[in-house]
N, CA, C and O atoms as CSV, one atom per row, in Angstrom:
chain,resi,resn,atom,element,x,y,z
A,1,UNK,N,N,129.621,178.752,77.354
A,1,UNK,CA,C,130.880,178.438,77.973
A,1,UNK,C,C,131.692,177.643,76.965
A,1,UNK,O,O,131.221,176.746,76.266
A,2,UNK,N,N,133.098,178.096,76.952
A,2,UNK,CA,C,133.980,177.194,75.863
A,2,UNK,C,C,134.327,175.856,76.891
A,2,UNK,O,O,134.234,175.753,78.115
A,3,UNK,N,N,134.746,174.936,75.896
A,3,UNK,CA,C,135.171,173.612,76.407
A,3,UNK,C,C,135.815,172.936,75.625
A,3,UNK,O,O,135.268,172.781,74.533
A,4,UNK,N,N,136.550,172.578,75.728
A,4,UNK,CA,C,137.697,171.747,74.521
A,4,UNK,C,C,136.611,170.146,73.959
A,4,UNK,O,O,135.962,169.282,74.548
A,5,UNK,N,N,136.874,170.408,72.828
A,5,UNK,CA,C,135.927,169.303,71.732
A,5,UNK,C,C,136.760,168.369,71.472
A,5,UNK,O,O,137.799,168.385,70.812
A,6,UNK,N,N,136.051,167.263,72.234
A,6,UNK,CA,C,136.492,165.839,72.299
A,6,UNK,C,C,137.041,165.226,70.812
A,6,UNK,O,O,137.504,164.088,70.746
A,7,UNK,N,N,136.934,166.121,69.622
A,7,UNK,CA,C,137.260,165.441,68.260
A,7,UNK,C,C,137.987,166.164,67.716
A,7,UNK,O,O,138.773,165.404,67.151
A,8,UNK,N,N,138.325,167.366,67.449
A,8,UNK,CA,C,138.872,168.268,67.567
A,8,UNK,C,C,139.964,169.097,67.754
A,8,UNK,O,O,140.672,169.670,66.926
A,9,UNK,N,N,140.016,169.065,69.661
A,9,UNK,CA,C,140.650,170.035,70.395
A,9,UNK,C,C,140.657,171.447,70.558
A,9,UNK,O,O,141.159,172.104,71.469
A,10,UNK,N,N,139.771,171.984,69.129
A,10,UNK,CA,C,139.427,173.434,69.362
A,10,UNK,C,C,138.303,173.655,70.258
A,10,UNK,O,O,137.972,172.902,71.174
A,11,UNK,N,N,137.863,174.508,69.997
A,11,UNK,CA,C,136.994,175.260,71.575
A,11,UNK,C,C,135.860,174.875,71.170
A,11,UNK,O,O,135.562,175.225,70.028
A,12,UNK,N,N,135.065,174.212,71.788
A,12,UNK,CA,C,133.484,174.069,71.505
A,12,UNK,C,C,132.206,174.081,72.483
A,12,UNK,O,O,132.368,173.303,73.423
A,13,UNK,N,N,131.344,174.560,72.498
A,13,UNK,CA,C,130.294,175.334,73.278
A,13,UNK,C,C,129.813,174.749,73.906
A,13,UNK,O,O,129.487,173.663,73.426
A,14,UNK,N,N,129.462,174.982,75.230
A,14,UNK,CA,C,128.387,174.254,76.267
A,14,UNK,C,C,127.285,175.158,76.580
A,14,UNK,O,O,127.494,176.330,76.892
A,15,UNK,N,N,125.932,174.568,76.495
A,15,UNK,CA,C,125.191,175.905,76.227
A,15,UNK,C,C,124.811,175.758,77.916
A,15,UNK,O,O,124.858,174.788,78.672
A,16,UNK,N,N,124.316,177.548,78.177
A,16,UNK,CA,C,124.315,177.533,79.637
A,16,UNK,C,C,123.485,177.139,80.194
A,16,UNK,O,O,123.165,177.851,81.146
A,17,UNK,N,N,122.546,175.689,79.968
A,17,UNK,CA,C,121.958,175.246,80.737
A,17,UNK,C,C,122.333,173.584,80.758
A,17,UNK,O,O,121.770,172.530,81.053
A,18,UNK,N,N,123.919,174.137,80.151
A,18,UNK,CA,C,124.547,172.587,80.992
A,18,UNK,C,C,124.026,171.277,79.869
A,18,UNK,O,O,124.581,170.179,79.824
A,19,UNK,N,N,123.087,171.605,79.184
A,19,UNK,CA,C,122.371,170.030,77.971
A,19,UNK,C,C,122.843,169.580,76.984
A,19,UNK,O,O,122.764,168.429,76.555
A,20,UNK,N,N,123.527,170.744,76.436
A,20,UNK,CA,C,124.382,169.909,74.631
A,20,UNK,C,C,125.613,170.933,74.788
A,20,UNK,O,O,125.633,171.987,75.424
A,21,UNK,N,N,126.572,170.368,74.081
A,21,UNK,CA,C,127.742,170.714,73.472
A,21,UNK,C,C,128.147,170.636,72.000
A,21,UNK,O,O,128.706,169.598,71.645
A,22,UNK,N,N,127.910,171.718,70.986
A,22,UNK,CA,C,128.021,172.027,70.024
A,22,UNK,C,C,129.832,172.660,69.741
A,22,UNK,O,O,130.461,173.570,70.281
A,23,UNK,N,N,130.196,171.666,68.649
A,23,UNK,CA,C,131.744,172.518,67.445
A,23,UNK,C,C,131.308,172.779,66.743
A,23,UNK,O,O,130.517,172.034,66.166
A,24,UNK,N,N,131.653,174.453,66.221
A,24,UNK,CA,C,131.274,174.795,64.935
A,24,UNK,C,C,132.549,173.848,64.002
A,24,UNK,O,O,131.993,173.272,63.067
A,25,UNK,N,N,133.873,173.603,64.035
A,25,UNK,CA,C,134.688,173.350,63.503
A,25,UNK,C,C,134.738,171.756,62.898
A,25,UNK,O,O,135.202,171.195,61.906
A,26,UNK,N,N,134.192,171.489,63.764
A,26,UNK,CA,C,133.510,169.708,63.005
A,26,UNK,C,C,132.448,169.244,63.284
A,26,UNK,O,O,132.075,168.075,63.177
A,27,UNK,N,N,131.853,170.217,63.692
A,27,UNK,CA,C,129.614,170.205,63.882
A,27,UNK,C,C,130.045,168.730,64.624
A,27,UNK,O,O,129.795,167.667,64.055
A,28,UNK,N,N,130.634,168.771,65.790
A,28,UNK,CA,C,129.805,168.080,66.864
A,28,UNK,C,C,128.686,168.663,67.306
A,28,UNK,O,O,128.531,169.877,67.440
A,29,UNK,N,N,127.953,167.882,67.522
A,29,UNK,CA,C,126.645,167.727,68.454
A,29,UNK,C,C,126.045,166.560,69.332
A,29,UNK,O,O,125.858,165.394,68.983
A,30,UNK,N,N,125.840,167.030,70.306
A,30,UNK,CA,C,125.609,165.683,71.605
A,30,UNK,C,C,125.338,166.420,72.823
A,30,UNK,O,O,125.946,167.437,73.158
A,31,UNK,N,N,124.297,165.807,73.545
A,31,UNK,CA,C,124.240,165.888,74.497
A,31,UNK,C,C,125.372,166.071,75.664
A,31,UNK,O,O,126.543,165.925,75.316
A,32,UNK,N,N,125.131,166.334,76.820
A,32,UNK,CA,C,126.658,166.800,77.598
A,32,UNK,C,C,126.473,165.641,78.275
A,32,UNK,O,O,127.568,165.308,78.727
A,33,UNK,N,N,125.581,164.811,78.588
A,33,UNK,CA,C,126.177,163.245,79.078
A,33,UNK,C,C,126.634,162.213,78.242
A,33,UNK,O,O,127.244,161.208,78.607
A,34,UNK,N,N,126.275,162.544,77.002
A,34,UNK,CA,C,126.771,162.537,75.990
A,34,UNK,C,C,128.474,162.578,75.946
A,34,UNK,O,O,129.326,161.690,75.932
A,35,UNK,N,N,128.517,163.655,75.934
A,35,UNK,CA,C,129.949,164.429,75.893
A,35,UNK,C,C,130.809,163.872,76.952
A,35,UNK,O,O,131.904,163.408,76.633
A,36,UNK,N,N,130.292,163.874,78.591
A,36,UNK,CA,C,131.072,163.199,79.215
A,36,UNK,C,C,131.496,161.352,79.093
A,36,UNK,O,O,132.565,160.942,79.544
A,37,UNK,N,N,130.569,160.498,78.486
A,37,UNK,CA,C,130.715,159.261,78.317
A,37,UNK,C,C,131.796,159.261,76.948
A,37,UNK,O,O,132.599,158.339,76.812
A,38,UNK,N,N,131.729,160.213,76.125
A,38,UNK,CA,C,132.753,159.970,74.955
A,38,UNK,C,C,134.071,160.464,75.412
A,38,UNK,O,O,135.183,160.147,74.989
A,39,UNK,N,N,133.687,161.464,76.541
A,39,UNK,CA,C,135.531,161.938,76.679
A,39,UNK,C,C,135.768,160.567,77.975
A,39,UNK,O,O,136.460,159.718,77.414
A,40,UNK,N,N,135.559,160.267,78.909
A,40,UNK,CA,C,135.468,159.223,79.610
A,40,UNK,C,C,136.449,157.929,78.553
A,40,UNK,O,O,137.648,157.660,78.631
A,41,UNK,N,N,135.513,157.410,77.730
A,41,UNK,CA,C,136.122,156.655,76.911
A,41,UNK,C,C,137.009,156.341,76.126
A,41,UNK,O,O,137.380,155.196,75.870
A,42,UNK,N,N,137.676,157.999,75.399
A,42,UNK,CA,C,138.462,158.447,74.678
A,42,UNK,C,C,139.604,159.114,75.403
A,42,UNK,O,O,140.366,159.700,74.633
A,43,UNK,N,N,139.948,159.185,76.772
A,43,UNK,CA,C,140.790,160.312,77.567
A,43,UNK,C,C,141.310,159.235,78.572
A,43,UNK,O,O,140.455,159.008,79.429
A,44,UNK,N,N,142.622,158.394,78.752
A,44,UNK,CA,C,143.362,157.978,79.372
A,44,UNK,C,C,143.149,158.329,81.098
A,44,UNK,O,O,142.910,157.695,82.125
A,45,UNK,N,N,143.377,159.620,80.724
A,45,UNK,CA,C,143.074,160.280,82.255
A,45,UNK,C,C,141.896,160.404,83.164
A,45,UNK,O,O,141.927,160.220,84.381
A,46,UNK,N,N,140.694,160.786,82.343
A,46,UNK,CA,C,139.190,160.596,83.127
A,46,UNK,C,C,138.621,159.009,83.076
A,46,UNK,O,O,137.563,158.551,83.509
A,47,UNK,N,N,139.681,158.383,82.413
A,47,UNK,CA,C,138.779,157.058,82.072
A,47,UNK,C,C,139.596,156.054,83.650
A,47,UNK,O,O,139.203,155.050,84.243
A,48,UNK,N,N,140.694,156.845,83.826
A,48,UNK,CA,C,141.405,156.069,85.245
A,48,UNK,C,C,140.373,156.868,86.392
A,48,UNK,O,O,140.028,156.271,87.412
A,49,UNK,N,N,140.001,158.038,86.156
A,49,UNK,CA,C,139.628,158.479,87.274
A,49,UNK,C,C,138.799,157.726,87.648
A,49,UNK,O,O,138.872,157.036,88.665
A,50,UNK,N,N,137.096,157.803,86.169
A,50,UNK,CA,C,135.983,157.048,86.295
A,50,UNK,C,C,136.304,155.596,87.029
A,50,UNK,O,O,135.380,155.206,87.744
A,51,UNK,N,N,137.610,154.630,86.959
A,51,UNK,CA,C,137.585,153.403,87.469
A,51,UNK,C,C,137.836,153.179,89.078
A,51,UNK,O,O,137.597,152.225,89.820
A,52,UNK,N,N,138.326,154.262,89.259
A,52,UNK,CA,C,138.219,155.080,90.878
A,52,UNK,C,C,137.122,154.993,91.747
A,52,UNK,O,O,137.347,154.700,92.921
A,53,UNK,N,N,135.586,155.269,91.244
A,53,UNK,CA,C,135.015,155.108,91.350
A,53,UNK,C,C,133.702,154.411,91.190
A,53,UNK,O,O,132.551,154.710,91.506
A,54,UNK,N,N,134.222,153.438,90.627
A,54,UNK,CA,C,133.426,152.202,90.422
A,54,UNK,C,C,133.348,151.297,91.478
A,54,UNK,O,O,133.043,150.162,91.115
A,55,UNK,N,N,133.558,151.472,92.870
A,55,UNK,CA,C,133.862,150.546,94.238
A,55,UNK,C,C,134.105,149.792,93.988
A,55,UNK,O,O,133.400,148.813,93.742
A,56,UNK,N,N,135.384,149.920,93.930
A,56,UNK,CA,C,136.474,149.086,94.205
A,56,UNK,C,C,136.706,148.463,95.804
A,56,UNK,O,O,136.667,149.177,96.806
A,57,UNK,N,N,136.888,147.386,95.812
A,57,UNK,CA,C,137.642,146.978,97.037
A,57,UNK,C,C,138.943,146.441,96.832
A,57,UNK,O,O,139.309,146.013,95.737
A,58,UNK,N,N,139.676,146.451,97.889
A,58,UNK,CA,C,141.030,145.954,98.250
A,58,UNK,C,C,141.410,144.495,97.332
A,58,UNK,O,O,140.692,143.653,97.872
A,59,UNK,N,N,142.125,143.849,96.302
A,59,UNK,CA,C,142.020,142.625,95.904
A,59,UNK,C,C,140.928,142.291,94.264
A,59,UNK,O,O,140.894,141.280,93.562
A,60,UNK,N,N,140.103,143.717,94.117
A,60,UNK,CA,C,139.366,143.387,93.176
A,60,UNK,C,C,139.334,144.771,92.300
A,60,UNK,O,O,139.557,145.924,92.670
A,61,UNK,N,N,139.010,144.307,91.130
A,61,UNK,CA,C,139.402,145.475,90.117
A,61,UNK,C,C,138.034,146.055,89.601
A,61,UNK,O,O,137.029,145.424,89.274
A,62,UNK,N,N,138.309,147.803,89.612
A,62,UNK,CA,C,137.489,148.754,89.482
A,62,UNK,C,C,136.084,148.577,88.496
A,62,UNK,O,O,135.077,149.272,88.633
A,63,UNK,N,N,136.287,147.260,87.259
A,63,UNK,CA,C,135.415,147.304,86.586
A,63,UNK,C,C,135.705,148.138,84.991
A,63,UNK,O,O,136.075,149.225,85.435
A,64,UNK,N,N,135.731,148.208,84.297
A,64,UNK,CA,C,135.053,148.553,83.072
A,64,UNK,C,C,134.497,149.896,82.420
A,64,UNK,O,O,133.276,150.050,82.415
A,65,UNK,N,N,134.991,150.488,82.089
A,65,UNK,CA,C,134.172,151.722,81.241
A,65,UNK,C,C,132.670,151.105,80.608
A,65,UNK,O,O,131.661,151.799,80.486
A,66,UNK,N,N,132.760,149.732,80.262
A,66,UNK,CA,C,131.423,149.485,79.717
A,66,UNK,C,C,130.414,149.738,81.125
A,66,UNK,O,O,129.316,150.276,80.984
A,67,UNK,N,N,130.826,149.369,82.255
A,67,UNK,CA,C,129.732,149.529,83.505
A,67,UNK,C,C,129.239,150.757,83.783
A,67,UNK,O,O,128.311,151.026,84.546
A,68,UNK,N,N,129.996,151.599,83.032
A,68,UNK,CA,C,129.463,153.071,83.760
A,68,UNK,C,C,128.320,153.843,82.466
A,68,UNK,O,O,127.872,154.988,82.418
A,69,UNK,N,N,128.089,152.457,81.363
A,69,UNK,CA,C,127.145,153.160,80.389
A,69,UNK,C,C,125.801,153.103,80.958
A,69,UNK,O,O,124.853,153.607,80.354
């Protein structure tokens, strides 16, 4: 399966049992929890989502990208 490469932006592989994500174009290699904690960290957008779900309550703040290592 293609997937956009967190270093990159060209297309880079998820193999089909979901475990690593390989770029031929800048030989990433990593694991795919891997892969999700670096785009998490590096991506404005999944990194608000991830704080979404860090239980939050009313008055107190979501916490940290470091909490979700």
């Amino acid at each position: 399966m293609k997937i956009k490469c967190p270093k990159c932006d060209k297309n880079a592989d998820l193999s089909m049992d979901f475990s690593f994500v390989t770029c031929e174009f800048c030989e990433l290699d990593m694991s795919y929890g891997e892969y999700v904690k670096f785009v998490a960290h590096n991506e404005k957008t999944y990194s608000d989502i991830l704080g979404d779900y860090a239980g939050s309550t009313e008055g107190e703040s979501a916490g940290s990208l470091d909490e979700w290592d």
